[in-house]
N, C-alpha and C positions, 0 to 999 in steps of 0.2 A: 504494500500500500504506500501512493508517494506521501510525500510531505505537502502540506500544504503552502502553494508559493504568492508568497504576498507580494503587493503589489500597489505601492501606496499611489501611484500616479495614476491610479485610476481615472480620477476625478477630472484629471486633463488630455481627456481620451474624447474624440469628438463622438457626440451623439450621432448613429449612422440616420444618413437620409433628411437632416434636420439645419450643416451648417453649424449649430452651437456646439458647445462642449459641457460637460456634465459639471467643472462648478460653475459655472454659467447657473445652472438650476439649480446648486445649492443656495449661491449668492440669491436668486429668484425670493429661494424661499426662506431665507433668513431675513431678506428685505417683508416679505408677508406676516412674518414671524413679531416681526418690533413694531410694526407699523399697527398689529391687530392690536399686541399686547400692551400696546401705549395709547391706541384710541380709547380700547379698553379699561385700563386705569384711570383715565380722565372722568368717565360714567360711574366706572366704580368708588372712586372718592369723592363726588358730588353727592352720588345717592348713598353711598355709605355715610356719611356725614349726615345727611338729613333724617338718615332713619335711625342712627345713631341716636342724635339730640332728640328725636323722636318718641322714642324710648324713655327717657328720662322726664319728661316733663309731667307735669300733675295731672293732667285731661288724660284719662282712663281710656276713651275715646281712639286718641291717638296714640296712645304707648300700647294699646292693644293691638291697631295696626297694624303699628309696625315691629312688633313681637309676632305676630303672623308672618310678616316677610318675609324675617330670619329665617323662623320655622320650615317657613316655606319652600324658598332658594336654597338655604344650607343641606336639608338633607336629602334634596334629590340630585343626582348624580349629573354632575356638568355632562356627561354623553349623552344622557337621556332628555336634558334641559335641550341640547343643539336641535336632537330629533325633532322637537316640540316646537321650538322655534323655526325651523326649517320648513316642516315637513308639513305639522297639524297644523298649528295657529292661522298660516292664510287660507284655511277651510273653514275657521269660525270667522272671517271677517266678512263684511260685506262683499258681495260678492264683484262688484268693481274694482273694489281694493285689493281682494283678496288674487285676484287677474293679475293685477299689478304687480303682488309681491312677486307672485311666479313667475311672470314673463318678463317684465318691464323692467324693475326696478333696479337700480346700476349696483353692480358689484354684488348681487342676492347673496352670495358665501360670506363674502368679505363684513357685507352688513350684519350678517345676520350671528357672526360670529363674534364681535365688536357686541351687540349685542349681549347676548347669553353671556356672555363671559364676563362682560362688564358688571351685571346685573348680579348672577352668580358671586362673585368678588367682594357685591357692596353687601352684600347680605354678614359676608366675614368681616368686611372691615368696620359694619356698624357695631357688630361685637365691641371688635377696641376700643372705638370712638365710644362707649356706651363705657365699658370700663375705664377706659382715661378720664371720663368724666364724676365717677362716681369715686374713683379713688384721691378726687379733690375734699377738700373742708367744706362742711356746708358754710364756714364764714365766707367763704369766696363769695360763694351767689348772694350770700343774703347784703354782702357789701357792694355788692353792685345796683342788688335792688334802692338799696338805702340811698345812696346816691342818686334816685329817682331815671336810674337807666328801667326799660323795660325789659320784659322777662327775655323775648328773643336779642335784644341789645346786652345782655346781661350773658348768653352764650357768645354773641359772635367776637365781645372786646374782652372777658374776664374769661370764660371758662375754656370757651374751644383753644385759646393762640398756648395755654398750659396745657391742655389735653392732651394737644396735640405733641409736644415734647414729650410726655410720657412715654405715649404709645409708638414714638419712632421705632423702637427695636423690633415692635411684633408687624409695622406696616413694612420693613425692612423684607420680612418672609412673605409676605403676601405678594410685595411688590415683583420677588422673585419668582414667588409660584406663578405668577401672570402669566410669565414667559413660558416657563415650559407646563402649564394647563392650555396655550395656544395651541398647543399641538394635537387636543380631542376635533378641533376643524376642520382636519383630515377627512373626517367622518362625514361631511357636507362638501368636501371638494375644493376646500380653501387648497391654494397650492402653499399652503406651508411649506416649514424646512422637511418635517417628519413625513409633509406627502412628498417631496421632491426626493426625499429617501428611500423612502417605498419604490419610487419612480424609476430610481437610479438601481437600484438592487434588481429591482424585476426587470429589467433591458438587459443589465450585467451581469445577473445571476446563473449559476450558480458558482461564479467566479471568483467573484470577491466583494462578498455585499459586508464581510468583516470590516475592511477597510471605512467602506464609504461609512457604516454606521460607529466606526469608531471617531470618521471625522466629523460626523454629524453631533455625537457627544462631545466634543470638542469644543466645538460653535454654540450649544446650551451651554455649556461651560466657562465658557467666556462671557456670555452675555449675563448668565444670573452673577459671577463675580462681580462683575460693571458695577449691575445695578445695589449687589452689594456697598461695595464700594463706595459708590455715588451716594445711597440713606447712610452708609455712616459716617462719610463728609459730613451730610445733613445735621445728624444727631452732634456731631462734633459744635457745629456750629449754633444750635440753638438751645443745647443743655443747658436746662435751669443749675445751678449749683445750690445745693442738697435736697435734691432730688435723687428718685435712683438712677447711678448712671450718672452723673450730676456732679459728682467729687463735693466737694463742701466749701460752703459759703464763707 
């Protein structure tokens, strides 16, 4: 039986019948990759923020809401969430609109994955936002109130801008997991990195699909360090001091 002969230059081996070369399609989908998972985050920390604070306020009304949300997005399964979004939801919509999603609408993968994901995301990060907010002193709020700011004026100047230093460590993981839970889009056809892999293994297979997916871990691997990296610049820079994490005053 031979040895198995490796062959790292795969990836600059032209695609036959096509002109390009195969990291051509990884680049492809590492660009799909950031581009999902940063539209992404942008949706996820707007609505995770709001359903956060949400959470937290006296109106039963609304903290019950949005305790639903959580509930709701957190424990079903981002693959299952894509399906739903993809697949079902433009069969419940009017049926003009629902035309629309399917046929019309620019970018249906790319949307729809920006989407789900983002949404998915806020449901985790309003956790944090929910805990950085509760592991404050109730003197905070009540001195803001006292100062005759209102109650949403009373989160967005006194509680969220400290909250929010807390909980840098645990949005640091989230931020990371972004990137590589982009890769369940596969499953609707986004040409992510992990479909450009699939892509490439199955043209090249049974060859050397070793290779390409150990450069494909690579390229997750650089990207979640980045953005490592990048929150703990962050957390460097806006540490309360003594706080935790914080060193002391």
């Amino acid at each position: 039986m031979s040895a198995y002969q490796w062959h790292w230059g795969v990836i600059f081996e032209p695609v036959p019948d096509t002109g390009e070369f195969y990291y051509q399609w990884l680049l492809s989908g590492l660009g799909w990759t950031l581009t999902t998972a940063l539209a992404a985050w942008c949706i996820a920390l707007l609505v995770g923020t709001l359903v956060g604070v949400a959470r937290t306020v006296p109106n039963r009304l609304v903290s019950g809401l949005a305790t639903a949300y959580v509930e709701l997005f957190r424990n079903i399964p981002l693959i299952v969430q894509m399906f739903l979004w993809f697949f079902v939801l433009p069969e419940f919509l009017p049926a003009a609109v629902g035309n629309w999603v399917k046929q019309d609408m620019p970018l249906p993968a790319f949307s729809t994955a920006v989407m789900a994901l983002g949404i998915y995301t806020a449901a985790r990060i309003a956790e944090q936002v929910r805990t950085g907010i509760l592991t404050l002193s109730r003197g905070q709020k009540n001195a803001g109130l006292a100062m005759g700011l209102t109650l949403w004026q009373t989160y967005r100047y006194v509680l969220l801008p400290v909250a929010f230093r807390v909980i840098t460590p645990p949005l640091t993981s989230e931020f990371m997991n972004i990137f590589k839970n982009s890769a369940v889009a596969l499953v609707i056809g986004l040409t992510e990195l992990t479909f450009q892999m699939r892509q490439i293994t199955g043209e090249y297979a049974p060859a050397n699909p070793i290779e390409v997916m150990t450069i494909t871990s690579v390229l997750y691997l650089l990207v979640a360090f980045s953005a490592n990296r990048l929150m703990a610049w962050l957390e460097r820079k806006t540490r309360i001091p003594g706080t935790i994490g914080g060193g002391q005053s």
